[in-house]
N, C-alpha and C positions, 0 to 999 in steps of 0.2 A: 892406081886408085885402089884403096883397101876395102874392101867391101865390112859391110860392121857384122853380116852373117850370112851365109849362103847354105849352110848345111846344121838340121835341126832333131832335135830327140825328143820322144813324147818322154812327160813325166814316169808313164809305164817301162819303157827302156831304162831311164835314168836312174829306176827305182833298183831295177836287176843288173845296170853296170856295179852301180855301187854296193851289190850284196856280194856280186862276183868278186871284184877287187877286194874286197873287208877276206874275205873267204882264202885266198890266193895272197893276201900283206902285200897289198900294188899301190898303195895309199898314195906314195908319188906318181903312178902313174896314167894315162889317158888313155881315149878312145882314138885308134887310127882308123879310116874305115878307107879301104880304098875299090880300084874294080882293076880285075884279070881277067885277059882273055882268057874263053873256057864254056863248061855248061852247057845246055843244048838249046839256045838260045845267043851261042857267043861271048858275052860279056858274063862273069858273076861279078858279087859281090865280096868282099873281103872284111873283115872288122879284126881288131887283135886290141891290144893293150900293150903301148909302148911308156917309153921314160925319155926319149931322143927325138929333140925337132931336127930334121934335116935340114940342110942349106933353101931347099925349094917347096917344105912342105908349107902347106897354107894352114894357118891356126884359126879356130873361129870359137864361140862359147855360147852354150844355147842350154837355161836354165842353171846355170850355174857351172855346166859341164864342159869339159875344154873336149872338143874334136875335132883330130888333123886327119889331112890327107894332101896327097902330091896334088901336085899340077896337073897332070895329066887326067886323073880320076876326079877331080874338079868337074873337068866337063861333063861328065857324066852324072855326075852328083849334085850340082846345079840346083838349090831348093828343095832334094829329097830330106825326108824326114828318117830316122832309125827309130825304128817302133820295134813292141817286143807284145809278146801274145802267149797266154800261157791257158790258152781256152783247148775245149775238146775237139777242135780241127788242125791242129797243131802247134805246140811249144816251140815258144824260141826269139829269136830276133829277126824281123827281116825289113826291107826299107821300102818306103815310100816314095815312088820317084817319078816325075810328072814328065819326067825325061825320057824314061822310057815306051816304044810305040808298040812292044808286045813283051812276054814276060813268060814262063815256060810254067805247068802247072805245077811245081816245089817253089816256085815263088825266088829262085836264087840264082836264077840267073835273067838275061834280058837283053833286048838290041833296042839301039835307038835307029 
């Protein structure tokens, strides 16, 4: 069964992938966001900018943006959102994730 979306970007992310990529000439390429063990919480979080779907990555599109990630990080990712925040408590990108049951105070890592 193909899910029609499981993982989502606010219009604020989508706004700073796409300045990033224009910035960097990535114009072919997307967002992979996945999770690594690691961090003081266990689990972080990963994001890059690829051009190659893997054999088992799961593709999804959420405002017009295409964002993969493996199988594995799936589970984890499960309806989290990639939000981006450029306010005076700190810059950057970090995810939304309703999956997560605590989260470490940098925001970048997490255990379920």
């Amino acid at each position: 069964m193909k899910l029609e979306n499981a993982i989502f970007i606010s219009e604020k992310a989508k706004q700073r992938v796409l300045e990033l990529m224009a910035e960097q000439g990535l114009a072919d390429h997307f967002v992979r966001v996945s999770v690594v063990s690691g961090g003081c919480s266990g689990l972080s979080y990963k994001m890059d900018f690829d051009h190659t779907i893997q054999p088992m990555d799961q593709v999804y599109e959420d405002k017009g943006m295409k964002i993969v990630t493996d199988m594995k990080s799936l589970l984890y990712l499960f309806n989290t959102e990639l939000d981006y925040s450029d306010g005076l408590d700190g810059k950057g990108f970090h995810f939304a994730n309703p999956n997560a049951s605590r989260t470490c105070a940098c925001g970048e890592s997490f255990a379920v």
